[in-house]
C-alpha positions as CSV (number, residue, x, y, z in Angstrom):
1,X,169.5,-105.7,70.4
2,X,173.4,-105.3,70.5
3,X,174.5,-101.6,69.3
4,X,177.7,-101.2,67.3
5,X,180.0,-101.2,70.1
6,X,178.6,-104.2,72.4
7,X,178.2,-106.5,69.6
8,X,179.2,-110.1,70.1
9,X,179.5,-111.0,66.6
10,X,182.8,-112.6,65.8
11,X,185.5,-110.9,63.6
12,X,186.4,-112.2,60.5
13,X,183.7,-112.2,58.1
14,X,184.2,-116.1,56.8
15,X,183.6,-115.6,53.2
16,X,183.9,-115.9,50.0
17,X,181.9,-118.9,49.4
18,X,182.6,-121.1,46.3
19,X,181.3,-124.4,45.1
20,X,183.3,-127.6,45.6
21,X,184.8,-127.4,42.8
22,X,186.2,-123.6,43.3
23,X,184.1,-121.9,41.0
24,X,180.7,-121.8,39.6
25,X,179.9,-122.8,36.7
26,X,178.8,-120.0,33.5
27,X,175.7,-120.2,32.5
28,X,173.1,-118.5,30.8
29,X,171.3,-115.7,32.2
30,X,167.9,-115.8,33.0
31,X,165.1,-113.3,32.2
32,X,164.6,-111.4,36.1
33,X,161.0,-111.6,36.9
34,X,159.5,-107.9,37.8
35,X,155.9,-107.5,40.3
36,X,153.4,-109.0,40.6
37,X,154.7,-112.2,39.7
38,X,153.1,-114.5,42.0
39,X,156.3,-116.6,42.7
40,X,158.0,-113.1,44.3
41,X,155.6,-113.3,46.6
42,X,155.6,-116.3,47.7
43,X,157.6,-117.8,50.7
44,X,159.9,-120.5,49.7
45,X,160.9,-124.0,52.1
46,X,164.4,-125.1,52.9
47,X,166.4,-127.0,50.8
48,X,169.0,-129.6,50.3
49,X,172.7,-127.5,49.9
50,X,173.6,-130.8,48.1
51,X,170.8,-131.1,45.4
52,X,172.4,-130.7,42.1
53,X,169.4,-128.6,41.3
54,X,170.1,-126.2,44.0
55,X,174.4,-126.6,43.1
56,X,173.3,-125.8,39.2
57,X,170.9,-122.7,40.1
58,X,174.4,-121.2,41.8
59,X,175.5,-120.6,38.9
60,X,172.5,-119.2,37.0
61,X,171.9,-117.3,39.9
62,X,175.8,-115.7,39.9
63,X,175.9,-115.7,36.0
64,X,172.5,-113.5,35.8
65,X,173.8,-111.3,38.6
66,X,176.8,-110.5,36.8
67,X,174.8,-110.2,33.4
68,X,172.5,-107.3,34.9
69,X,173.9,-103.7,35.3
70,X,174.9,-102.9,38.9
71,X,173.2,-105.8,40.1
72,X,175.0,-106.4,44.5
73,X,172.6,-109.3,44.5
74,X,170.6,-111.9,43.6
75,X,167.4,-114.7,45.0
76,X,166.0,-117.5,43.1
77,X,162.9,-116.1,43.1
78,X,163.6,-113.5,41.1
79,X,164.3,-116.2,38.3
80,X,161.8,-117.7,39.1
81,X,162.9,-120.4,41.2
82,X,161.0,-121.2,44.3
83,X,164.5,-122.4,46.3
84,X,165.8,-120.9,49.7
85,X,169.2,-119.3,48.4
86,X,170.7,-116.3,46.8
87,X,173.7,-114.7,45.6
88,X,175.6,-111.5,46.4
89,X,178.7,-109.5,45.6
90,X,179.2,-105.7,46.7
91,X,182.6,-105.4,45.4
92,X,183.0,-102.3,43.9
93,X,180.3,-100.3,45.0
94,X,180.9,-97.4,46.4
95,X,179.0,-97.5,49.7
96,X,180.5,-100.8,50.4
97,X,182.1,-101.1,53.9
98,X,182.2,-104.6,54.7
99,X,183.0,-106.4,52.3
100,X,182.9,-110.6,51.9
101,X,183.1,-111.2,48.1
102,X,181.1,-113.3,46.2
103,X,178.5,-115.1,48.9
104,X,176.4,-118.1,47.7
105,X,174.1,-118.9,50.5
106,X,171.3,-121.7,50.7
107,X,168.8,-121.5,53.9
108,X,170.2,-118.6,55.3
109,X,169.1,-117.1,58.5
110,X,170.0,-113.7,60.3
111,X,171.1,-114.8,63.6
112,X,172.3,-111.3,65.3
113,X,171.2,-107.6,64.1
114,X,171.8,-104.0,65.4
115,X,169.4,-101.2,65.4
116,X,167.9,-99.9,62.0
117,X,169.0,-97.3,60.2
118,X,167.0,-95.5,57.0
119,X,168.4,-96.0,53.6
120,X,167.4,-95.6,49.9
121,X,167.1,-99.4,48.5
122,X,165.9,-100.6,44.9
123,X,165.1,-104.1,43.2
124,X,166.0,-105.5,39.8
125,X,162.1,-107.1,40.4
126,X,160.6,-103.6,40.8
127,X,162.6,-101.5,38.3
128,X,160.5,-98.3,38.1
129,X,160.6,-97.4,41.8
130,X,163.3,-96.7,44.7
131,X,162.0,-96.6,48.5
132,X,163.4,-95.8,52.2
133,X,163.8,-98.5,54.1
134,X,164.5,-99.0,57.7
135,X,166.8,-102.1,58.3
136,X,169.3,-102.8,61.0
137,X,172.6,-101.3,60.0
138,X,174.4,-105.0,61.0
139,X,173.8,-108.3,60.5
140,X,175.5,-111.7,61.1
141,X,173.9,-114.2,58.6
142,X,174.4,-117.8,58.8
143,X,173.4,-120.4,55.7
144,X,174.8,-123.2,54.2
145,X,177.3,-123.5,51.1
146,X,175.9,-125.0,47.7
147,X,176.9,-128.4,47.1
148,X,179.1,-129.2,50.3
149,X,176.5,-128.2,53.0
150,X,179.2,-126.4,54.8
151,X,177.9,-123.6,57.1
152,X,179.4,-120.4,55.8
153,X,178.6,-117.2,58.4
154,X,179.2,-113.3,56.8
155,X,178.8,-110.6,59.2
156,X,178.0,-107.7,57.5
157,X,177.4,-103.6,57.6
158,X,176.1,-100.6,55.5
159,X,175.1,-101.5,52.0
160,X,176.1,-105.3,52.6
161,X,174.0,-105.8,55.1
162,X,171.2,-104.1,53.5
163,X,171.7,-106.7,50.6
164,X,171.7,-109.8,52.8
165,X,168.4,-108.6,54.5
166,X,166.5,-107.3,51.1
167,X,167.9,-111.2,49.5
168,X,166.8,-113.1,52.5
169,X,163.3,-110.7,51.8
170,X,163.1,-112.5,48.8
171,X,163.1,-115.9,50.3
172,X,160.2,-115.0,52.8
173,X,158.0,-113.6,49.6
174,X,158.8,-110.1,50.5
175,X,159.7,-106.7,48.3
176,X,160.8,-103.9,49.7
177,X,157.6,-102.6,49.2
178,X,156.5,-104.3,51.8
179,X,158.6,-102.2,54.3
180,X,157.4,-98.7,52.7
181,X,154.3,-97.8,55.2
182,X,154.8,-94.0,54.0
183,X,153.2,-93.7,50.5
184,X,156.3,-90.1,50.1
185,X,158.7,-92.9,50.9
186,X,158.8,-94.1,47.4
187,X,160.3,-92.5,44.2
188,X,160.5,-93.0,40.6
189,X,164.0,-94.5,39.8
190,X,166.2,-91.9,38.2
191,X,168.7,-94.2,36.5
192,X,169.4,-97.7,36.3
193,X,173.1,-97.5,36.5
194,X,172.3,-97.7,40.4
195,X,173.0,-100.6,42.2
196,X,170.2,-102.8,43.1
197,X,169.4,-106.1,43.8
């Protein structure tokens, strides 16, 4: 694995990613689902960028985001929507380093990673608890732009990155429970004004 200094990943970040149209659309926001719903732990299949299905869930998925305190991020699954894509937008939070904006990804895929580091994460779908998890401090994640297909790329660090991994966890039926071996790794949340996702 490449360490912070050899990486190869290309500079820019290319983001922020919007629909065709510019924007996507308001909607209403959904109900997040908490564990054990079945449909969080299931692994969901690729999917057409161009459905209108998959085009209309961007905007649920961005509307519900915003609608949920301190909310970085956002996977169908967690509305319960078995479709490969996700939202995310870590503007404003205060351990933000990189930082691409709103990103609307279908199918994504993590395509270059650096060694992990430990950090404190939480989930909107598992709202009582806060664990440490080990994930690589960098990532270059590649997926596809809802409604036009184009590929979109976002290379990412520190709490960004941690959000594209811990979204792309929800795609492959994955909490980050699943990544707390250590029973003293896990906490009872203190607050829900932290961000999550």
């Amino acid at each position: 694995m490449p360490k912070r200094a050899e990486r190869a990943v290309p500079q820019p970040m290319i983001a922020p990613v919007a629909a065709p149209s510019g924007t996507y659309l308001v909607t209403r926001a959904r109900p997040v689902l908490t564990h054990p719903a079945p449909v969080l732990a299931a692994r969901t299949a690729e999917d057409d960028p161009s459905d209108p299905a998959v085009v209309a869930l961007a905007g649920v998925l961005v509307t519900t985001m915003r609608a949920s305190p301190a909310c970085v991020g956002l996977a169908a699954p967690q509305i319960g929507e078995g479709r490969r894509m996700f939202c995310m937008d870590v503007t404003g939070h205060p351990r933000a380093r990189s930082c691409a904006g709103l990103v609307v990804m279908v199918n994504p895929r993590i395509v270059a990673r650096t060694e992990p580091v430990v950090m404190r994460e939480g989930c909107m779908s598992v709202p009582d608890l806060t664990g440490n998890v080990a994930r690589p401090e960098e990532v270059l994640v590649v997926g596809l732009e809802p409604g036009s297909g184009r590929i979109i790329q976002v290379e990412a660090d520190g709490i960004e990155a941690r959000c594209l991994q811990h979204e792309i966890d929800h795609l492959n039926g994955l909490l980050f429970l699943d990544h707390v071996h250590d029973p003293r790794g896990l906490f009872a949340r203190r607050s829900y004004a932290s961000p999550r996702g």
